[in-house]
Each structure stands twice: as structure tokens, then as C-alpha cells.
GUNU-330840 format. One record per residue (C-alpha): residue in one letter; x, y, z. Coordinates in steps of 0.05 Angstrom, whole numbers, plus 5000, padded with zeros to 4 digits. Layout:
(node A (X Y Z));
...
***
This chain:
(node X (5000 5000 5000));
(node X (5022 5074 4984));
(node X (5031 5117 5030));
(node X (4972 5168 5047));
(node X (4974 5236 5022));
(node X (5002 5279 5086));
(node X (4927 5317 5082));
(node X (4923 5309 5148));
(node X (4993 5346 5161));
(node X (4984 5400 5124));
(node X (4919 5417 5145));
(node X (4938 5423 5224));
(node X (5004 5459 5197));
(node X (4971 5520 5155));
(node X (4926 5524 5216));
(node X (4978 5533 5258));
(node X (5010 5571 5222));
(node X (4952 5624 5217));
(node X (4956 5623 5286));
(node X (4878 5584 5288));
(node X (4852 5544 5346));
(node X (4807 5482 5310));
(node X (4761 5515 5344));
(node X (4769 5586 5308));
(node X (4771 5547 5246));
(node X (4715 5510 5254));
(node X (4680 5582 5264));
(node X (4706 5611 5188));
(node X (4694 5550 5156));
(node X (4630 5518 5183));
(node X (4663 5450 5183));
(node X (4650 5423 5251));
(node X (4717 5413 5298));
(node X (4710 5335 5305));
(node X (4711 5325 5224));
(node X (4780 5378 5232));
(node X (4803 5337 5285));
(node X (4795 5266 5245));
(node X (4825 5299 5186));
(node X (4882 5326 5222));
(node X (4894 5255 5250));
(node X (4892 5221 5186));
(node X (4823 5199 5176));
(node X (4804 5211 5104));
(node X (4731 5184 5105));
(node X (4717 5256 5117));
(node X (4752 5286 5066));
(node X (4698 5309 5011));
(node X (4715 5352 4969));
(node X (4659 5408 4999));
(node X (4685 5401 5060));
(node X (4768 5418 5041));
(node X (4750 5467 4992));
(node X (4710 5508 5063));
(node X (4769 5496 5104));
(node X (4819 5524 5044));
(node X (4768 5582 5036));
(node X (4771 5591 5112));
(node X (4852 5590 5109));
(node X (4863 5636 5049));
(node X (4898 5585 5016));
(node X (4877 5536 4947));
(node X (4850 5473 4955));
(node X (4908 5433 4931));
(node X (4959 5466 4975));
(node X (4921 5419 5029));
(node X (4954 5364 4989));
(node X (5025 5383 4971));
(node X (5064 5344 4955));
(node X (5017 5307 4908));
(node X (4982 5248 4935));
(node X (5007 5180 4913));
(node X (4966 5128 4872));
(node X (4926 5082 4917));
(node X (4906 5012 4921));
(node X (4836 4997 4899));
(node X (4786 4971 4948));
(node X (4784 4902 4915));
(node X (4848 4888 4885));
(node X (4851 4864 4807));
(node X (4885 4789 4807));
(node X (4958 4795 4819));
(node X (4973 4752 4755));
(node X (4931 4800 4712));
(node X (4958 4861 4725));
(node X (5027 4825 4717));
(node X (5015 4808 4655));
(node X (4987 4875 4637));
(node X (5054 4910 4671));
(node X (5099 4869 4625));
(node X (5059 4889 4562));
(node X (5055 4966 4580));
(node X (5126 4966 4607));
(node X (5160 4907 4562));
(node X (5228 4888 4551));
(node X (5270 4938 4515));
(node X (5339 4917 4486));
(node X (5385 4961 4431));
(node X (5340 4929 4383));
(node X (5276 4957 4415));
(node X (5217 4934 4441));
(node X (5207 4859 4452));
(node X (5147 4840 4430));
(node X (5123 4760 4446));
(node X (5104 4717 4376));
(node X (5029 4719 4362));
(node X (4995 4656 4325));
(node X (4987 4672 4264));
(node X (4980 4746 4228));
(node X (4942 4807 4251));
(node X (4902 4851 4201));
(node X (4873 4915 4218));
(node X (4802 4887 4220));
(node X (4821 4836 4266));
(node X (4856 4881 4308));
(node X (4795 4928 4306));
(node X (4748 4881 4316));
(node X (4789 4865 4388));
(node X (4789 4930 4405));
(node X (4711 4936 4401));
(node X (4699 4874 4435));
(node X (4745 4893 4490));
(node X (4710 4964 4498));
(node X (4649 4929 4494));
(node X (4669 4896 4568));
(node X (4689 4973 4588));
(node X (4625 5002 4564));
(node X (4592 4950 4607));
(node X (4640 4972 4669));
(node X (4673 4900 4672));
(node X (4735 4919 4687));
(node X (4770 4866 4707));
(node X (4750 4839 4643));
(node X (4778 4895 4612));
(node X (4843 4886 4645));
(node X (4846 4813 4627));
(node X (4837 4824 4550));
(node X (4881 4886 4545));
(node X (4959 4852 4538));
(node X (4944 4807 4483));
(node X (4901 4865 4449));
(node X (4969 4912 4457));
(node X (5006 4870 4435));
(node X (4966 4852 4370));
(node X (4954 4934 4366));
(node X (5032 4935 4364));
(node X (5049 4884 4320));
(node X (4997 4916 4264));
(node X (5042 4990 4277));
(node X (5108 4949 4261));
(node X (5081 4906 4198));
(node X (5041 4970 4169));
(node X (5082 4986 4100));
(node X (5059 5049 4070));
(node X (5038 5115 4103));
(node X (4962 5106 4101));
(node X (4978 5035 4130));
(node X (5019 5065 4186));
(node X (4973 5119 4207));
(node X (4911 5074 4206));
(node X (4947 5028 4253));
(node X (4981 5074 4306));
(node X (4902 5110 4308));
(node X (4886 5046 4329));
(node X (4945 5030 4374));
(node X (4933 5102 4404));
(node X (4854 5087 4415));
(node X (4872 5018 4452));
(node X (4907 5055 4501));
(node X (4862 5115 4510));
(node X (4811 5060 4535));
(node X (4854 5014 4575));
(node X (4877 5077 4611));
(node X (4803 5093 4628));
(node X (4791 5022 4663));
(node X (4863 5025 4690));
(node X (4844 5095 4726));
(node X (4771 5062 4747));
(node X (4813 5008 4781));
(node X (4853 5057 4815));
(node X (4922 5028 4777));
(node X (4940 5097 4761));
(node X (5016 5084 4750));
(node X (4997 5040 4699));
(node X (4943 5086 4669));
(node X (4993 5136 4666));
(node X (5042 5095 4620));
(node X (4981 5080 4577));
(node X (4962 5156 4569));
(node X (5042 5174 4552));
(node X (5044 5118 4500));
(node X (4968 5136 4473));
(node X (5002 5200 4471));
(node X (5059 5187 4433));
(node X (5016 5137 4379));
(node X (4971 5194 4366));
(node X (5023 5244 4360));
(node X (5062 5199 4299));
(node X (4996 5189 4275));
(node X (4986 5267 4268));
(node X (4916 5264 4304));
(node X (4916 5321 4356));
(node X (4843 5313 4362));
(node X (4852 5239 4391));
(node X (4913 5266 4426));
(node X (4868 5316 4467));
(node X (4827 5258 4489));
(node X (4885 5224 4522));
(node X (4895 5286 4558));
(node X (4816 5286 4578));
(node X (4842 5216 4614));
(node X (4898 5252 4648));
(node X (4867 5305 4675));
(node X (4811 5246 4703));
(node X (4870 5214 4729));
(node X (4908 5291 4759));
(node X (4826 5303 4791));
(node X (4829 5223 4822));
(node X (4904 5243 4857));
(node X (4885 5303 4880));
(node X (4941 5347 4829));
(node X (4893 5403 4824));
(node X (4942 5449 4785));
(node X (4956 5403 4736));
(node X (4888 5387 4721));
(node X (4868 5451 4700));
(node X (4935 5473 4668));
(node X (4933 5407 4621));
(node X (4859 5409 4606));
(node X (4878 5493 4587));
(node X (4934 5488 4554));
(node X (4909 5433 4507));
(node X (4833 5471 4499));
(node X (4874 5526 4471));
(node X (4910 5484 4422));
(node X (4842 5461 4398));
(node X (4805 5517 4404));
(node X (4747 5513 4346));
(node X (4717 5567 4306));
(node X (4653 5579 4326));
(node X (4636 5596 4245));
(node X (4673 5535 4213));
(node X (4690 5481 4269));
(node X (4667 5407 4267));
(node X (4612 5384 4327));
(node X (4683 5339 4344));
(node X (4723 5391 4346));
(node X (4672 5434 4398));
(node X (4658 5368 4438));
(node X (4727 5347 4455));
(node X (4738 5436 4467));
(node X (4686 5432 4513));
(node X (4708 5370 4559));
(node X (4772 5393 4565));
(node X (4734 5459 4590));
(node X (4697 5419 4637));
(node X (4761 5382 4668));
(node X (4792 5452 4674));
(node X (4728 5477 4716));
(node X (4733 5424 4756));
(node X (4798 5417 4779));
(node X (4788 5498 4800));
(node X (4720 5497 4831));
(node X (4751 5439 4883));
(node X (4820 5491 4885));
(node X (4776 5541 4909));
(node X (4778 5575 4843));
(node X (4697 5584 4834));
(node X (4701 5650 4792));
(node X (4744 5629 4744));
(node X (4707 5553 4744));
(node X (4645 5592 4721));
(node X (4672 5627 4673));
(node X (4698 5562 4637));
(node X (4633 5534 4648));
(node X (4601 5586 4605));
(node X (4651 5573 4549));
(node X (4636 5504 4553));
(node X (4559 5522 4553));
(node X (4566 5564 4486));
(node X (4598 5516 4445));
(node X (4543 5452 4471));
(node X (4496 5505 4444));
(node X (4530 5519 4385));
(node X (4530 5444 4358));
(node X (4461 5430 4392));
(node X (4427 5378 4351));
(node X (4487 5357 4312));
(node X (4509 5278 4306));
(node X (4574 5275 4338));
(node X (4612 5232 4286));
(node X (4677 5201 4298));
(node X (4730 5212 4250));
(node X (4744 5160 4196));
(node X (4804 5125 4216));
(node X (4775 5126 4295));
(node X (4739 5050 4317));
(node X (4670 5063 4307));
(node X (4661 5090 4383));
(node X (4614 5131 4349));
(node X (4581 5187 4405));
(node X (4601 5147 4453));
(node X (4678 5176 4448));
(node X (4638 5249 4460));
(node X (4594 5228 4514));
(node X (4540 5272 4497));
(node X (4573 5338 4500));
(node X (4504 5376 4501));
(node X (4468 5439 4546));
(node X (4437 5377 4586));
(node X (4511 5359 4603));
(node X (4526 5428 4633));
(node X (4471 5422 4679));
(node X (4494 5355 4706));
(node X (4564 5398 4717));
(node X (4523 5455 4745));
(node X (4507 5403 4800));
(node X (4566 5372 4811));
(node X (4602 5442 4820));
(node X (4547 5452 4868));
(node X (4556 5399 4912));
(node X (4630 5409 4904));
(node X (4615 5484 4940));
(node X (4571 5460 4987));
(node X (4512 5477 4966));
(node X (4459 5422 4964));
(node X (4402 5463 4958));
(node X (4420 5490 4892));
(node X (4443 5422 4867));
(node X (4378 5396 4879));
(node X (4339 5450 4845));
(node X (4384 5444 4784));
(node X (4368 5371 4785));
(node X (4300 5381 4788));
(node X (4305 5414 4725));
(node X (4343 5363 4678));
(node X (4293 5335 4632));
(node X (4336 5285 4601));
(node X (4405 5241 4599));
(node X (4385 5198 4545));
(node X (4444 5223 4504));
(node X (4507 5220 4566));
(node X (4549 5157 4574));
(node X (4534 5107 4621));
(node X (4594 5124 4663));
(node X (4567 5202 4667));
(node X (4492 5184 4690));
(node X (4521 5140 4742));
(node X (4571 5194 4770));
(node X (4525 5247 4765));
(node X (4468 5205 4811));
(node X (4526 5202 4853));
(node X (4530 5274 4863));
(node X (4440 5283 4871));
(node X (4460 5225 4925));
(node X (4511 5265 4964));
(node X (4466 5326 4957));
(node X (4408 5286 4990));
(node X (4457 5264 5041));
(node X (4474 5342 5063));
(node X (4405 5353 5062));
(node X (4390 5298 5112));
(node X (4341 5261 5071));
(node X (4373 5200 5086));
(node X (4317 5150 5038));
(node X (4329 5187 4982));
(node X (4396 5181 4979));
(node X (4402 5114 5005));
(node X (4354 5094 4945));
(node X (4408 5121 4895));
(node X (4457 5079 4923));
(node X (4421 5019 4926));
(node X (4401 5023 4847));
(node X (4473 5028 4822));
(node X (4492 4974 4870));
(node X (4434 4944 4830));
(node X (4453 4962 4769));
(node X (4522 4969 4759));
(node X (4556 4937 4825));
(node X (4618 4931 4782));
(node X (4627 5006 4768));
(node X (4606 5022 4837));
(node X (4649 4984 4874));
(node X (4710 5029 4852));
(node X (4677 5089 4873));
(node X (4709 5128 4938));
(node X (4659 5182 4925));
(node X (4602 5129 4942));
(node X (4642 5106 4996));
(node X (4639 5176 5030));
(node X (4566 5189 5010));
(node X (4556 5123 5046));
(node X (4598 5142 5102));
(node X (4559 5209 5114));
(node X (4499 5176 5114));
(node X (4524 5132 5169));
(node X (4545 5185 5217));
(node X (4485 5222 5215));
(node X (4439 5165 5212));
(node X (4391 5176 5276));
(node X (4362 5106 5281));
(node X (4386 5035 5260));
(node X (4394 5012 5178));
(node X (4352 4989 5143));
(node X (4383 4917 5122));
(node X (4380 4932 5039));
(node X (4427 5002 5068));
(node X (4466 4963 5115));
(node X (4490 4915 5049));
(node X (4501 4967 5014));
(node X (4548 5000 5060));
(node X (4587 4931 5069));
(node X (4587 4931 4997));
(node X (4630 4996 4996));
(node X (4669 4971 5057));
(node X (4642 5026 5097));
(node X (4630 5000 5180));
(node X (4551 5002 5195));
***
């Protein structure tokens, strides 16, 4: 196990150092002294997000300073089989020799249908948040994805397979950062990187950057959340005359992972205001398909996940919740009509977030309920959630009478104590 970021340390240390009491704290921030006192002594089941960003507001300091130096990756709560993420470190970090990579013999030849037709299977699995699945298909699909980039003979050939090669890792670095693996998700995202970079795609480049800052917002590196997801919306930037409804969807998310990362940094001015970019271009291609481009495998809208005005909402109440401000969450959500066009993996999250909202405003059933449907529904994607686990643990400390015994699974379910 890695060790825990020093949260804890550097909390009771800027308080000191502005010469607080917990108890002084507690009375600029709102956040009650015995969730500063378990926080200070290392107990990060009450560490949401709402509740750092108050104490950093109440400090005069940014959220992520309450994290320096960056956290390191953690273990998930269940871990993956030893021998599959063995097998899945030796094919993302293979043998290297002055001849280069050492790739294993495959039976037979590898075409870039079969190849293809892999890689949608295999997303298939992710799409259906089975992601130990995932991680058991992805070494013999990289290595296949490989092998097609070092047969290809001609430059049509050669960009059609490193597209491919680059795609293969853009998802495996998704699952990898759902199971928490995020050294390895990281080597995915630098070699996506790289693939779509020789394949002279900047537009499938920016997604792999979409998966970084995911995995930068999961560690708690603030900064370099927002500064990746900026730097690489400015490289991309569409014209809002000419551009393609790709173009303005992949724009836009990296928008949205740059308001993110500063409304938890205690940045909420400047989170708006990239919220309202965001919102002008999912207006401006309102109504558009969202087509992949040729040479990408057929993900179709799901690549996009539904940029859209109802997708700005769902944001709207996410940053909500991340300020602490249930109320407003819940009258936002009361006003979304429709998710029929967002990812599975978005929904989910974003029922998360109405969940945590019920939970601050103490109705209990309702967000109870939430949790028990995904547990229902998608136990697999679930089950690597921490935010769940702290919705659940809320819950639990402010329950006033015993569990009901459908709750009381689902807590054990998330390893929280009932």
C-alpha cells in the first residue's frame, strides 16, 4: 500500500501557522471541529471535496495546497488478480533491448480488421463497466495493436494502425484509472500520447489528455488538472463559424476538466467562467450527430459522451455539491429533463453527486435509494467508487436510528463500518 497523502499534516500545519485554534477554524469554515480533528489525525473518510474546499476558503489558501506534495496512487478497494495486472505490467512496460521493444510471437498474422474488431469487443466489456475483464483482454490486444504498427508498410497503412494502437490505450487507461492502477494508466496515456502524436491526430491526442486530467482530479494534482485540460483547449480551440461538432465536443470537455479541477481549488470565479465557454459551444452544435473521424473505431458518440446543454447542467450540479451547496444542486436537478444522450459512466457519477446532495440535506431514503440502484445496476462500476464510499459514510454518521438491512449491504458493499 502507498503511503497516504500527508492531508492530514498540512491541514493542522497552515492552521497553525495562521495562528487558528480548531476551534476558530471550525467558526470561518462551518466545518464542525470533530471532522477537523479526524482529518488532522489522518482519517480521510471525511475528506469530501465540499468540505476541504471550506476549510481552504477559511485559510486563504487553494484547495490543493492541502495536498502538497501530490498524493500518491492508491490501492483499489478490491484488488485486480495479481497475475493480471502482471501480465498487463509486462505488456505496457515490456522488455526493451538496443534492438527495441520485445514484443512475444502471436499465432498467426494480425490485420487491421482483426485488430479492430478486438478492440471493440474489448471496449464492449468497458462500456459495460467490467473491468476486470477489461484488464484481462488488454495485453494480448496491445500487443496485436503493436504488431499491426510494426508490419504497416505504407503511410496510410501506418497511420491507420498507430490511430488504432493510440485508441487501445486511450481506453485501457480509462479502466486502468477506474481500478485505481494509476501508474499504469499513466504509462498508457504517455504511450496513447505518443501513437497519436506519429499518427498526426491532435484531436485523439486531446482525448488522452481528457484521461489525464481524470486521472490529475482522482490524485488530487489540482494544478495540473486545470493547466493540462487549458493548455490543450487552447491548442484546439474551434471556430465557432467553421469548426466540426468533434472539434467543439472534445473543446468543451477539456473545459469541463479545467472547471473542475478549480472549483475543488477554490477557484469558483474562474470555474464559472469556463463553464460558460463550455455552455456556448454545447449550444453551438446542439442537435448535431457527433461523428467520429474515419480512421477512429467506430466508438461513434460514445467517444463524446453527449457533449450537450443537458451535460452542463449535470456539471452545474456537481460544481454545486462540490461548493457545498445542496440546495442549489437539487433545484438544478430538478430541472434536467433528460440524459438519454450522456454515457453510462456520466449518469452513474452524476446520481452520485444528487446522492451526496440528499445526504447534506439529511434526507437519508432518498439518497440511500440512489445507492442501492447502482449497486443494482452496475455493482461493478460502483464498487470502485470512493465518492460512494463517502456518500455512504455520511449517511452513516448522521443516521439517527438503526439501517435498514438493503442500506446496511450496501454499506458493506463499499466497505464502509455500519
Amino acid at each position: 500500500m502507498a503511503r497516504e497523502p500527508a492531508l492530514g499534516e498540512n491541514l493542522a500545519r497552515i492552521r497553525v501557522s495562521k495562528g487558528l485554534t480548531q476551534e476558530e477554524l471550525e467558526e470561518r469554515s462551518g466545518v464542525s471541529v470533530s471532522t477537523i480533528r479526524k482529518l488532522e489525525q489522518g482519517d480521510r473518510s471525511s475528506a469530501r471535496v465540499s468540505t476541504l474546499r471550506k476549510l481552504a476558503e477559511a485559510l486563504d489558501v487553494r484547495t490543493s495546497d492541502l495536498f502538497r506534495p501530490s498524493p500518491e496512487p492508491v490501492s483499489p478497494q478490491e484488488e485486480t488478480v495479481h497475475a493480471d495486472l502482471l501480465a498487463l505490467r509486462r505488456t505496457l512496460k515490456p522488455v526493451r533491448g538496443l534492438a527495441g521493444v520485445q514484443m512475444p510471437d502471436l499465432d498467426g498474422p494480425v490485420s487491421y480488421g482483426s485488430v479492430r474488431d478486438s478492440y471493440l469487443a474489448a471496449n464492449t466489456l468497458y462500456r459495460a463497466d467490467d473491468y476486470r475483464a477489461v484488464v484481462q483482454t488488454i495485453p494480448a490486444l496491445l500487443v496485436e495493436a503493436r504488431t499491426l504498427v510494426a508490419d504497416a508498410r505504407g503511410a496510410d497503412d501506418q497511420r491507420a494502425a498507430l490511430t488504432l494502437l493510440s485508441q487501445t490505450f486511450q481506453f485501457s487507461a480509462q479502466a486502468l484509472i477506474q481500478l485505481q492502477q494509476y501508474d499504469l494508466a499513466y504509462q498508457a496515456i504517455t504511450e496513447g500520447l505518443a501513437a497519436a502524436e506519429q499518427a498526426d491526430d491532435p484531436l485523439l491526442g486531446a482525448w488522452h489528455i481528457f484521461n489525464e486530467c481524470w486521472l490529475f482530479l482522482r490524485e488530487g494534482r489540482l494544478d495540473d488538472a486545470q493547466r493540462a485540460a487549458l493548455v490543450t483547449a487552447q491548442a484546439i480551440e474551434p471556430r465557432f463559424s467553421t469548426s466540426d461538432p468533434a472539434r467543439f465536443a472534445t473543446w468543451g470537455w477539456l473545459l469541463l476538466w479545467a472547471s473542475a479541477a478549480a472549483v475543488r481549488n477554490n477557484q469558483g470565479d474562474e470555474a464559472e467562467d469556463m463553464l460558460t465557454f463550455a455552455r456556448a459551444g454545447a449550444h453551438r452544435i446542439e442537435g448535431q450527430p457527433l461523428e467520429a473521424p474515419p480512421l477512429w473505431a467506430a466508438r461513434g458518440a460514445s467517444t463524446f459522451a453527449g457533449f450537450s446543454p443537458e451535460l452542463i447542467q449535470i456539471k452545474a450540479v456537481e460544481y454545486a455539491v462540490v461548493r457545498g451547496n445542496s440546495t442549489r444542486a437539487l433545484e438544478i436537478h430538478d430541472g434536467i429533463r433528460s440524459m438519454a444522450n450522456l454515457s453510462s459512466s456520466t449518469r452513474y457519477r452524476y446520481l452520485l453527486d444528487v446522492a451526496s446532495a440528499h445526504a447534506f440535506e439529511r434526507n437519508a431514503a432518498e439518497s440511500w435509494e440512489i445507492l442501492l440502484d447502482l449497486k443494482t445496476r452496475v455493482p461493478h462500476w460502483l464498487k470502485y467508487q470512493p465518492f460512494a464510499r463517502r456518500v455512504a459514510g455520511q449517511l452513516i454518521e448522521d443516521r439517527a436510528r438503526a439501517l435498514r438491512a438493503e442500506y446496511a449491504e450496501v454499506a458493506a458493499f463499499l466497505g464502509v463500518e455500519s
